[in-house]
Structures are given as C-alpha cells and as structure tokens.
N, C-alpha and C positions, 0 to 999 in steps of 0.2 A: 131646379128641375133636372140639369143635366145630371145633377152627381146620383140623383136615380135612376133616372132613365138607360145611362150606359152602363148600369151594370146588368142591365135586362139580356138576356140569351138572347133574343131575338135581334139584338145588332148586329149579331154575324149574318143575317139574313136581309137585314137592311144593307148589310156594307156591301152584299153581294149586288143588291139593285141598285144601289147606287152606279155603281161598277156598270150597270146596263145602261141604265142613265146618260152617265158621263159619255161613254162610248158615241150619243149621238149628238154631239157636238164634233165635226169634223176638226175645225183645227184645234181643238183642246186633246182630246185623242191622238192627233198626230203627233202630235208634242209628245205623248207619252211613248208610242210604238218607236217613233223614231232615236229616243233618248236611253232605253234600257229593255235589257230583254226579257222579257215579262213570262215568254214560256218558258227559259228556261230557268227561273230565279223568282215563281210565281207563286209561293210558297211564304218565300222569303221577303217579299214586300210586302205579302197581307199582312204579315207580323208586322213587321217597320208599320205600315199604314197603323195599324189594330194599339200599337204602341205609342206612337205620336198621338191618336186620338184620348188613351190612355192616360199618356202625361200632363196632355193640356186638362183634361178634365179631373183626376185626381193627386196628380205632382204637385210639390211646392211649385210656387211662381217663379222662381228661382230655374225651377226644373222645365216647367212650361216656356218663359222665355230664352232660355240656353234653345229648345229644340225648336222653337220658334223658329231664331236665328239661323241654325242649321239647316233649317228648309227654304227661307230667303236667301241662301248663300247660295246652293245647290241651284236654285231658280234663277238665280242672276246668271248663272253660268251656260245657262243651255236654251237652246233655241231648236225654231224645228223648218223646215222646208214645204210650203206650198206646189206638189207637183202639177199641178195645172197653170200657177204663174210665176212660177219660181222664188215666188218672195219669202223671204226669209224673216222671221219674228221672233220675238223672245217668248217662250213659256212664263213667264213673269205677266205678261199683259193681264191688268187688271179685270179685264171682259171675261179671259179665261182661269182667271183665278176666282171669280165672282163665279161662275158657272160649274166648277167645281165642289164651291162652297155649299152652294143654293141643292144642286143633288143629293149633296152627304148629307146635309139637315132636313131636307125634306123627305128622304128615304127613311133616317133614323125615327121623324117622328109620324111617316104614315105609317111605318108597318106595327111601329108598339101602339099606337091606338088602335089600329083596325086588328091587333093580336091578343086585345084584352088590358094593356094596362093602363091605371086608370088614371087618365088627365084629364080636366075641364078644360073650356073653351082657353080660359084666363092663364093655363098653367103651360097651354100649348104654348100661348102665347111668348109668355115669362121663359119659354123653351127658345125658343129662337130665337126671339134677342140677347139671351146669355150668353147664343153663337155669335155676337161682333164682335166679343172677345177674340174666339179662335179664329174668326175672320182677321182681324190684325194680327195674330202671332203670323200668319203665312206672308202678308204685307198689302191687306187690305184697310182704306180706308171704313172705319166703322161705320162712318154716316151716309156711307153708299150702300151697305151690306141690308137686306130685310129685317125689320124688327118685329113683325107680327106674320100670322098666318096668310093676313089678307096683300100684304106687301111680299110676300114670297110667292103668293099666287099671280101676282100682279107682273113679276118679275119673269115668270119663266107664259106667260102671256106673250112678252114683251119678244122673248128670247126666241120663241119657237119658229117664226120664219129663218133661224140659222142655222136649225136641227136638220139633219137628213142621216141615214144609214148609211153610210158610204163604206168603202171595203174596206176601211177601220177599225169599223164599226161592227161589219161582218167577219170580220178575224176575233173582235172580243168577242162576240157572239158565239164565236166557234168555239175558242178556248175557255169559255166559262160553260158551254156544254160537256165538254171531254179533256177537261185540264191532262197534262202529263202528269203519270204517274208512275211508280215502278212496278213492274207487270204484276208483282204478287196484290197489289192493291189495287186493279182493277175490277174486282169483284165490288169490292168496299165503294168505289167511286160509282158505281153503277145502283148501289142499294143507298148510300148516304148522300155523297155530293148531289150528284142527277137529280133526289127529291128536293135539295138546299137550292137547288141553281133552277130550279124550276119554280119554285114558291117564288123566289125574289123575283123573276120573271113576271109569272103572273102577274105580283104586285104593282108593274108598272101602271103608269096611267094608261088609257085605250090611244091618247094619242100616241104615246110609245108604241103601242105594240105596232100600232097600222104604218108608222116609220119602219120597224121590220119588218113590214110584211107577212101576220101571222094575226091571225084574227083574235080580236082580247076575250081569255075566256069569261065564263058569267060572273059577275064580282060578289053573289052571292057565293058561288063556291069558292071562289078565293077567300074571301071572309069568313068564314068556315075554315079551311085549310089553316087561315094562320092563328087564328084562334084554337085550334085543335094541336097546333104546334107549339103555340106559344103557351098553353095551359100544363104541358107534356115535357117542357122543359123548363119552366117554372116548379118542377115537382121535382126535381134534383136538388139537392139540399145547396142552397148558395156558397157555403163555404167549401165545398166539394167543386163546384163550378169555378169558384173562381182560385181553385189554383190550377188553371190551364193562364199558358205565358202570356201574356208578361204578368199576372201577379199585380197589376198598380192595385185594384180596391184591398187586395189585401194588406198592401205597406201599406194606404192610407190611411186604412182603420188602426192599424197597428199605430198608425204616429197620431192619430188624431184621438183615438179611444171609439170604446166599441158601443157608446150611444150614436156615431156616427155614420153605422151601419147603413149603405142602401137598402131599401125595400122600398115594392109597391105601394103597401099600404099607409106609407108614411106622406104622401101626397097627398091625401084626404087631409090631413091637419094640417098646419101652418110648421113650414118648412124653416128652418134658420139655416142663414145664408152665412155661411162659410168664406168669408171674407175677411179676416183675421190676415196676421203679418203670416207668410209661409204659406197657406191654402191652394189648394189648385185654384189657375185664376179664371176656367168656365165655372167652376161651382160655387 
C-alpha cells in the first residue's frame, strides 16, 4: 500500500499537516525549533524530510537502512530545553518519536482517502502497519508503533491531554502561513503556497483546530476542496510529476521494471508485495 500511496500528489499536502500536527505537541516541537533553523533552511528540510520518506519507501534496503542510521545518529545527538522547568531531554525519547510517527501516517493516509484515492477499510489497514517498518528505521520499537486504523486512533486518544498550542506552536503556525521567500516570489506564495497550507489546515481534525484557536471549518467543504485538488493533480501525467526532486519512484521503476509502476488503480486488485533481496523495506 505504501509504494502507492506516496507516490500520490497529494502527500505534499499531507506532509504539510502533518507539519500542523506535530507543532502541537509542545515538547516534540521544541525539540525541533530549538535544534535547527527552520526559517531560514525551510526549503531545504522539506526536501531532506520528502527524501528520507522517499528512501525508506521506494530505496533498496540497503539504502532505507544507511538513512535510517543517519537519523538515529542525528537524534542521539541533540536534545532540547524545557523553559518553564529547565529540564533537559533528548529528542530521541520514544514518546516523541512515536508522536511524530503517528502524525505523518495518519496525515498521509486521511487526506489520500478523503481526496479520492481508493483504499478499503482492509488496505487502510495493510497501510499502517507497513509503517513499523519506518517506525524502526528512526529507532522505534515496532511492537509499540500502531498496526491498524483503530490502534492509531486509540493512540492519539491516549495522547491528547499532552497537546496544547503553545508559542511553538504559534511560530509553526506563522511560518507555514507566510514562509520566507524571495520577494519576486511573493506573488506565487500568495496564489499557490496560501491555498496548500490552508487545505492541509483544514484537513486537521476539529480537535486541532479548537487547540489553535480557530474554528474547524465545515468538513463537507474540506471534503470537496481535497477531492477537487486531489482529482486536479491526479490529471498531470505521473511521469511528468514525478521528476520534481528527488526522483526516488523514478529510479525505482527504472531498477525494478515498469510493471512496478504506482497507480491508483492498482489497489483494487491484489497487490504483490515487493519484498525481494534489495526492495524498499515499507513497500
């Protein structure tokens, strides 16, 4: 299921709510603001982010476990500071590495269903637990990570007394409204980005929104919106789409052969799973 599903347009819309998401977990967030600087290198990390997800999902294993490693190295090394009780933690902690995790899968796989493409209950399913794969490349125990729809709901249940906006929170906020740009492309951010960052907005659940402060709008016209987006970018010929960077479905197919093709409509039938010596190890 993954190796279809990310190659859908609409991930870049998911990745963006995730992004909102994640923001409202205070000390997961802090971890992030205080460790790199995101406005001005904010470009440059969606890639890295958009790449890592990339690798593990269509890379040799080989290639998914190297980048693995490299982001448990990176995490080993940096911690972040509590300013109200000065305690100090590592960004490694499993709690916010699970909470991480749980955002990015449950972003990628509500906005491709509620944007048209088509998974059954069963395939949702078969989705999410293929992520305790990518949950241990980062340095998660798999048997802790959700395996279904109803354990990922069950999960951020669980989690939500930890959630709050806090001025974190309200700084992602800000900068996923009005990223930096260079002036001649302020036009462009105002007519493309503004409508991206506002869909993935939307898209959050109403408990999100009422954590920022901003009333959820009707989920009829979200549902619409991404379905009207997601039908509209679906209509761009795939292999025109996907040579925007990094290119992984294209070397995939290119090393795997081109019955390996993603597409939608290859979900309705019975999928063979790509578990071979060398495959990406989500797919």
């Amino acid at each position: 299921m993954t190796w279809h599903v990310h190659a859908d347009p609409m991930m870049w819309i998911a990745g963006v709510r995730a992004l909102y998401l994640q923001a409202l977990h205070p000390r997961a967030v802090r971890g992030v603001l205080q460790n790199s600087d995101f406005r001005r290198d904010a470009w440059g990390r969606l890639l890295r982010t958009a790449s890592f997800v990339g690798t593990t999902t269509y890379g040799t294993t080989e290639a998914a476990e190297r980048a693995g490693a490299r982001v448990r190295a990176i995490h080993r090394r940096l911690g972040a500071t509590d300013p109200a009780t000065g305690e100090r933690y590592g960004v490694d902690e499993p709690a916010l590495l699970l909470w991480v995790h749980c955002a990015e899968i449950d972003s990628y796989l509500h906005v491709a269903r509620r944007s048209g493409f088509p998974l059954t209950d069963a395939q949702a399913d078969r989705y999410v637990a293929e992520h305790r794969t990518s949950a241990r490349l980062v340095g998660l125990d798999p048997d802790d990570v959700p395996g279904d729809r109803r354990e990922l709901a069950d999960y951020f249940t669980a989690v939500r007394p930890d959630l709050a906006a806090g001025p974190e929170a309200r700084e992602v906020d800000d900068f996923l409204r009005r990223p930096p740009v260079h002036p001649l492309l302020v036009p462009a951010r105002a007519l493309v980005w503004r409508r991206a960052a506002n869909l993935a907005y939307a898209a959050l659940p109403v408990w999100a929104h009422a954590l920022y402060g901003r009333a959820a709008p009707a989920p009829r016209a979200v549902t619409r919106r991404l379905r009207t987006t997601g039908t509209a970018l679906r209509a761009v010929p795939a292999t025109l789409r996907w040579q925007l960077p990094p290119k992984h479905v294209l070397s995939a197919v290119a090393r795997l052969g081109p019955e390996t093709r993603p597409a939608p409509y290859k979900v309705g039938r019975r999928v063979a799973i790509l578990d071979g010596p060398g495959e990406g190890t989500a797919s």
